[in-house]
DRENDO-1510 file (C-alpha; in Angstrom, 1 decimal, always signed):
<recs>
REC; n; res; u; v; w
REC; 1; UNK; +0.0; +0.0; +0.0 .
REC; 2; UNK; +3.0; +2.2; +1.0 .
REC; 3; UNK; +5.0; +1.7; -2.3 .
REC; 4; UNK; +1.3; +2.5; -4.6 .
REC; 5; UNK; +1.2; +6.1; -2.5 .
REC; 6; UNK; +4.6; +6.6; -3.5 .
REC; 7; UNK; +4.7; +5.7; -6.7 .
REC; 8; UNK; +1.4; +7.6; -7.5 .
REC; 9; UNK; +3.1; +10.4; -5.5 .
REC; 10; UNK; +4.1; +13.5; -7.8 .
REC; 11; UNK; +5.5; +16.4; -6.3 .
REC; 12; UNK; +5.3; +18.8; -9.4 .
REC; 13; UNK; +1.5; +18.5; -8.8 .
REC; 14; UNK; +0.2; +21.3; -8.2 .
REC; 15; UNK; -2.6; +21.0; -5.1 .
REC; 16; UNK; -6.0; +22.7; -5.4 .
REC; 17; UNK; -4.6; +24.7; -2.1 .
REC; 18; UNK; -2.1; +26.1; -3.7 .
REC; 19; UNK; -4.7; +27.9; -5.8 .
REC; 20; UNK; -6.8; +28.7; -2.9 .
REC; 21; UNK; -4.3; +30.4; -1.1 .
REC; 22; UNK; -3.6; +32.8; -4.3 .
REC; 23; UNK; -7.3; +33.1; -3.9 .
REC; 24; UNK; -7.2; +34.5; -0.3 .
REC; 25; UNK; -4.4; +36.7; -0.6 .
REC; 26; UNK; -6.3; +38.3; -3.6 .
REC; 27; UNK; -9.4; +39.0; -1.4 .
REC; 28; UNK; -7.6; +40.2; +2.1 .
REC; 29; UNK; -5.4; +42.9; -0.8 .
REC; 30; UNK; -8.6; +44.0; -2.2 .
REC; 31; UNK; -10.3; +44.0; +1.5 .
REC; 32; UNK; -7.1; +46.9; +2.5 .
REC; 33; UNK; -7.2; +48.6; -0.3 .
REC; 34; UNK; -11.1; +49.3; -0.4 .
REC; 35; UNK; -10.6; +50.4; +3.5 .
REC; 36; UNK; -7.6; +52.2; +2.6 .
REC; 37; UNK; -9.4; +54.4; -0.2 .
REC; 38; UNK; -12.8; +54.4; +1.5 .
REC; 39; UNK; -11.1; +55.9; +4.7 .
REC; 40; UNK; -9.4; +58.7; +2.8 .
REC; 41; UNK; -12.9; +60.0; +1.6 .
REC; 42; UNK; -14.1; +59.6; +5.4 .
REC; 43; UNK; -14.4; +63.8; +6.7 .
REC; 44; UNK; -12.3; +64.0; +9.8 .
REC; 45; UNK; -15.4; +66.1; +11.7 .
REC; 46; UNK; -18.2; +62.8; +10.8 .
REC; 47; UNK; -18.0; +59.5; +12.8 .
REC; 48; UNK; -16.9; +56.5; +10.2 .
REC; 49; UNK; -19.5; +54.7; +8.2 .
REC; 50; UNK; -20.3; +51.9; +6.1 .
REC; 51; UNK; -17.1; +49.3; +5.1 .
REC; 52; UNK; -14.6; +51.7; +7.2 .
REC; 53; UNK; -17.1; +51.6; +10.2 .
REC; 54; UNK; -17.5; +47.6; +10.0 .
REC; 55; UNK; -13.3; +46.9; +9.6 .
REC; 56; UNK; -12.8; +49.5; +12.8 .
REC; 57; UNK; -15.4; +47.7; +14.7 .
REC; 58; UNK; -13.2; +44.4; +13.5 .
REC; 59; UNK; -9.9; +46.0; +14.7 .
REC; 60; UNK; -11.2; +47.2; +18.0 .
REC; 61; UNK; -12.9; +43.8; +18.6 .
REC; 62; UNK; -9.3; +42.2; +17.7 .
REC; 63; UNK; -7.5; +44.7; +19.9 .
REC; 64; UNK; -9.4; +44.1; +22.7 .
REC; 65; UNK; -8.8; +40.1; +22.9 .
REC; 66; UNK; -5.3; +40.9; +22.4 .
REC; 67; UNK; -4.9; +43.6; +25.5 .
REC; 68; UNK; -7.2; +41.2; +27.6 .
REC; 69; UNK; -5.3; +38.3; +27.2 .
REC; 70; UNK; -1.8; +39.4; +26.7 .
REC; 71; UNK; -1.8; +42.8; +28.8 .
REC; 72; UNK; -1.5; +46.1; +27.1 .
REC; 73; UNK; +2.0; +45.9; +27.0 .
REC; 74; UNK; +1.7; +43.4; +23.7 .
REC; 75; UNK; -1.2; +46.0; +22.1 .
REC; 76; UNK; +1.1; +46.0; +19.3 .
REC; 77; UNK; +0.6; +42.4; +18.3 .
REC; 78; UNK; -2.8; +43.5; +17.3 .
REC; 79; UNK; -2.0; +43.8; +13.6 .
REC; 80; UNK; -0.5; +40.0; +14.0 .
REC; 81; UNK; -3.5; +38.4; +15.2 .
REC; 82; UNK; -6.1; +40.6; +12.7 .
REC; 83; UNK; -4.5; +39.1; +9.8 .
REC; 84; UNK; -4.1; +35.9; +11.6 .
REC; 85; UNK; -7.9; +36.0; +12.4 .
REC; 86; UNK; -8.4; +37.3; +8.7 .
REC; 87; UNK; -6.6; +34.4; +6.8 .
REC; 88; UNK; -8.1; +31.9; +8.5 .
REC; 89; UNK; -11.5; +33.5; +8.6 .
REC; 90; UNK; -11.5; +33.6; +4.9 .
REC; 91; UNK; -9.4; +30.6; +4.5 .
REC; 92; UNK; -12.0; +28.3; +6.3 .
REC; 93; UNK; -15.2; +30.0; +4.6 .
REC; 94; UNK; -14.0; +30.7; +1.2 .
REC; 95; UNK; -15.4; +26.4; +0.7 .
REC; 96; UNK; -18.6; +28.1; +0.4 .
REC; 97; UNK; -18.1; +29.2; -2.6 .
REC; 98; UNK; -16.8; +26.1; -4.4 .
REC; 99; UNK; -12.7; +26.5; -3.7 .
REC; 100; UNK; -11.0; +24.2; -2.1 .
REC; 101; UNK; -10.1; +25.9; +1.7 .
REC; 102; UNK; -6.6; +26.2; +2.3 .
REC; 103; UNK; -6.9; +24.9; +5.6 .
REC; 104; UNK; -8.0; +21.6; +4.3 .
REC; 105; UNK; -4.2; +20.9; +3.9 .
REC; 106; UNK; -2.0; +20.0; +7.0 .
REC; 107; UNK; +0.8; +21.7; +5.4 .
REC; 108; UNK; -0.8; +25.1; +5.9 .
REC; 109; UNK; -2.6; +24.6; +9.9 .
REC; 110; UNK; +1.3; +22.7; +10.2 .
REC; 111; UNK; +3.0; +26.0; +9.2 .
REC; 112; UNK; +1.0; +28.2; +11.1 .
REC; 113; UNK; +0.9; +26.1; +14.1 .
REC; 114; UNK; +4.3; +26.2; +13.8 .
REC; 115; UNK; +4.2; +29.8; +14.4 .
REC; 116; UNK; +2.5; +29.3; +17.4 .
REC; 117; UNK; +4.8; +27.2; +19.0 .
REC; 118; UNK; +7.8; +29.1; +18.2 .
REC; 119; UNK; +6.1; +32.1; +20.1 .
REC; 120; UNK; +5.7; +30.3; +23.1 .
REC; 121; UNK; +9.7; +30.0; +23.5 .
REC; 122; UNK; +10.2; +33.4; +22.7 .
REC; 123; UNK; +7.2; +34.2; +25.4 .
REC; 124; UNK; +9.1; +31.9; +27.8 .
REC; 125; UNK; +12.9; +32.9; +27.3 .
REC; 126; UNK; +11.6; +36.7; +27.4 .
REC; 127; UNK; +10.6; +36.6; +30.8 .
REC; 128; UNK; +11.8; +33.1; +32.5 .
REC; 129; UNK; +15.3; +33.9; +31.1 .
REC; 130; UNK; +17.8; +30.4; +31.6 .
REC; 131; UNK; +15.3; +29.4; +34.4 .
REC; 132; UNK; +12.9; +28.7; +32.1 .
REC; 133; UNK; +14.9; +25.6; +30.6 .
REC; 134; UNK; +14.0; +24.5; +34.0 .
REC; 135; UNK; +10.6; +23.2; +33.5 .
REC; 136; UNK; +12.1; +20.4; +31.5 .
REC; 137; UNK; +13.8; +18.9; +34.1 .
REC; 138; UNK; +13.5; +16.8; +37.3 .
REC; 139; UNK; +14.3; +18.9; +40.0 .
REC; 140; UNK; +16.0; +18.2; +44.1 .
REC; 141; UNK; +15.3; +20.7; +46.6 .
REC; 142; UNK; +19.2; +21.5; +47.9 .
REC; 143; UNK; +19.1; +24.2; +50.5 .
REC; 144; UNK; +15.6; +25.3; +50.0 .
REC; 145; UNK; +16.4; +25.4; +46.4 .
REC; 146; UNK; +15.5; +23.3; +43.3 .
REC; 147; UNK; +18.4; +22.2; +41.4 .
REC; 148; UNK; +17.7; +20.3; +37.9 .
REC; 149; UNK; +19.0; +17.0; +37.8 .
REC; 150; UNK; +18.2; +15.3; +34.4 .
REC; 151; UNK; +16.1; +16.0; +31.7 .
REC; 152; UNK; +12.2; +15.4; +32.3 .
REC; 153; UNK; +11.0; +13.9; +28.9 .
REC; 154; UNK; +7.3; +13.9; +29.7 .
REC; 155; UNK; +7.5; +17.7; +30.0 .
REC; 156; UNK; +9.3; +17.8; +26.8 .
REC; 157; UNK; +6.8; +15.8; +25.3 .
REC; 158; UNK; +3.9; +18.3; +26.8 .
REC; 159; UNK; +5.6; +20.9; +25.1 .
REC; 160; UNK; +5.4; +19.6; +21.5 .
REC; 161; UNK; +1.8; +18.6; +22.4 .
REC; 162; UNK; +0.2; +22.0; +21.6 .
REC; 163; UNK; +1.9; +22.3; +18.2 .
REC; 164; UNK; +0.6; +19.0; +17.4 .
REC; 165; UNK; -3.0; +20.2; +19.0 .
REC; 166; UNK; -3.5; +23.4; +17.4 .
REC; 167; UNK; -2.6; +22.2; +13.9 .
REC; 168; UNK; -4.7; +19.3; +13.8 .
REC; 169; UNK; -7.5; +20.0; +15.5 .
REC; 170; UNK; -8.1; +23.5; +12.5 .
REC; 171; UNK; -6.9; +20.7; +9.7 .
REC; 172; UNK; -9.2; +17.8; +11.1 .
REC; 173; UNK; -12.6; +20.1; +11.1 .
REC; 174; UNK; -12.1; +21.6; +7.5 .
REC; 175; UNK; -10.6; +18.9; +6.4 .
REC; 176; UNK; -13.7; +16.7; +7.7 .
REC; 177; UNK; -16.0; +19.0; +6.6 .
REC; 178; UNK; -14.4; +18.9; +3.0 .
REC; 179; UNK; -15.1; +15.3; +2.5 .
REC; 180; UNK; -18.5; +15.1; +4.2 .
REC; 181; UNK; -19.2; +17.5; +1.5 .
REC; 182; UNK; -17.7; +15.6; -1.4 .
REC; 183; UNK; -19.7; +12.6; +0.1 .
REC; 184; UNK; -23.0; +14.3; -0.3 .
REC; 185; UNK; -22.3; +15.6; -3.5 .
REC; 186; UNK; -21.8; +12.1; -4.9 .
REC; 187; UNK; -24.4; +10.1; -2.9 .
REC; 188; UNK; -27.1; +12.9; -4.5 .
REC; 189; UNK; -25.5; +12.8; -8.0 .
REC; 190; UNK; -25.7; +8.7; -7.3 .
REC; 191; UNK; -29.5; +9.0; -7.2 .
REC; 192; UNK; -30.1; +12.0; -9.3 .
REC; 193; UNK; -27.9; +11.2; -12.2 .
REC; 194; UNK; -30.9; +8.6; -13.5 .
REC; 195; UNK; -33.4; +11.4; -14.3 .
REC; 196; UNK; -33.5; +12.2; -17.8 .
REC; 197; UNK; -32.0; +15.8; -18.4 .
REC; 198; UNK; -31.3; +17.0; -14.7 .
REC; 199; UNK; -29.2; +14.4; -14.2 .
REC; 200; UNK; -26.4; +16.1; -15.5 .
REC; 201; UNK; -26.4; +19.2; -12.9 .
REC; 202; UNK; -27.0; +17.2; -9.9 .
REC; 203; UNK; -29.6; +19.7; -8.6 .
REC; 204; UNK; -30.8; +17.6; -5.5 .
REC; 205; UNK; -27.2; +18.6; -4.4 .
REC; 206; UNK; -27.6; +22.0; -4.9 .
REC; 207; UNK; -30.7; +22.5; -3.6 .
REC; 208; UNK; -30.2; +19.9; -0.2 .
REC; 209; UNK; -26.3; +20.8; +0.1 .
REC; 210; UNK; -26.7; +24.4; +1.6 .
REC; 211; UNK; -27.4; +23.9; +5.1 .
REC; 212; UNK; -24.1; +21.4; +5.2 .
REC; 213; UNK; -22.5; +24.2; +3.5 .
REC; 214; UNK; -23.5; +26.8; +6.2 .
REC; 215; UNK; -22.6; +24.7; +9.1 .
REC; 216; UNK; -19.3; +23.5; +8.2 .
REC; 217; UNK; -17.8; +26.2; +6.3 .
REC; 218; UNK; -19.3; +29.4; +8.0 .
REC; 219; UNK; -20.5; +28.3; +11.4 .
REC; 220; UNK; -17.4; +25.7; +12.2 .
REC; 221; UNK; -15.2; +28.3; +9.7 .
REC; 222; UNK; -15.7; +31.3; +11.6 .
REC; 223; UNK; -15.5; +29.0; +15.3 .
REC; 224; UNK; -12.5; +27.2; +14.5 .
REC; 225; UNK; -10.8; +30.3; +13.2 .
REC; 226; UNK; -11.8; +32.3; +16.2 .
REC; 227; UNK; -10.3; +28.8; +18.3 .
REC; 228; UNK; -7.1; +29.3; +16.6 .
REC; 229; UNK; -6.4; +32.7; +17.2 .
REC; 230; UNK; -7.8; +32.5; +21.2 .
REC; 231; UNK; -5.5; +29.3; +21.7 .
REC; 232; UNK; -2.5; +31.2; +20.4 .
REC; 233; UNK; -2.9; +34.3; +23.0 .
REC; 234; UNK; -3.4; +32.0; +25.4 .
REC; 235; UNK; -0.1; +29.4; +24.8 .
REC; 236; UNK; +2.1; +33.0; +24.7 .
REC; 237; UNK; +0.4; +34.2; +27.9 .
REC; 238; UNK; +0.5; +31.5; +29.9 .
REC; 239; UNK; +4.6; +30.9; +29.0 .
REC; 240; UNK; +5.0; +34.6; +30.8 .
REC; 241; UNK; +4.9; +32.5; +33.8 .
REC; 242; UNK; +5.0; +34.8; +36.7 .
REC; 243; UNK; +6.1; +38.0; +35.9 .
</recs>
């Protein structure tokens, strides 16, 4: 079975994803530069309206879980965590209308889980210092003081546990709701494709697929995206440790 995968294995395939992602670049670009123009016609003396009203809402809402979960001291991550929040946003909805999600492929919820993870050192080494290699080790109270002896590999293994949590656990539910998808669409072109005509457009799965469509790809979209961006304030806070 092994040597059929990698035989049929072509790496200068190009992966629906990859055209997704082009996809989602194209629409967060347009998205700034409509806010961009649209502020500069905004009057400085009239309270925002319309698109620039809705994306300042957005920011401020963004903003707000940043300061209350990382402190105002890390306000300035807020531009991090909109586009985080964006791409996914868009990444996990954009299935909706008919394009693969980017977030159906591990390699993309890998990559930015990888992000993650990294951020949790550099949490931990900012304000631990060397004591926070600590953690990873078994530790003997000498004089009232806890002195690392060897290495502590379950701790080590608990700390590669969240990369592998938060990257899964965005690339299992798209990636689940992808194929439940592709199931319907072929059990109702199964049945439908008999009838002379209509057959060919499969129109009991357009007309029965939209409720699967709004729960997996905006309701679990918008959730799991929402999931990923909480669970990554909260893996950098809680590495601060006590300050």
């Amino acid at each position: 079975m092994i040597s059929n995968i990698l035989e049929e294995y072509d790496p200068y395939k190009i992966q629906p994803q990859i055209f997704s992602i082009i996809v989602v670049f194209l629409i967060l670009l347009f998205c700034s530069l409509f806010y961009f123009f649209e502020l500069k016609k905004q009057k400085p003396d009239r309270a925002p309206n319309g698109f620039v009203l809705v994306i300042q809402m957005y920011v401020e809402y963004i903003r707000d879980l940043t300061v209350s979960i990382l402190g105002y001291k890390y306000e300035k991550l807020t531009p991090y965590f909109i586009v985080l929040f964006s791409y996914l946003l868009i990444s996990n909805t954009i299935g909706i209308i008919g394009i693969s999600n980017p977030t159906s492929s591990l390699t993309v919820t890998l990559s930015m889980g990888l992000v993650t993870w990294i951020g949790m050192f550099v949490f931990g080494f900012r304000y631990q210092k060397i004591s926070y290699l600590k953690k990873f080790c078994f530790k003997i109270a000498i004089k009232n003081k806890d002195v690392p002896i060897m290495l502590n590999p379950l701790e080590i293994i608990g700390q590669i546990t969240p990369l592998v949590s938060i990257s899964f656990r965005l690339w299992g539910n798209i990636f689940a709701g992808s194929v439940i998808l592709e199931l319907w669409y072929a059990f109702c072109n199964e049945i439908f494709q008999h009838v002379p005509l209509l057959g060919v457009f499969n129109l009991l799965g357009c007309i029965t697929s939209p409720p699967i469509h709004i729960y997996f790809d905006l309701l679990c979209g918008v959730i799991q995206a929402l999931v990923f961006t909480l669970l990554t304030m909260v893996y950098w806070n809680l590495e601060k440790g006590e300050e």
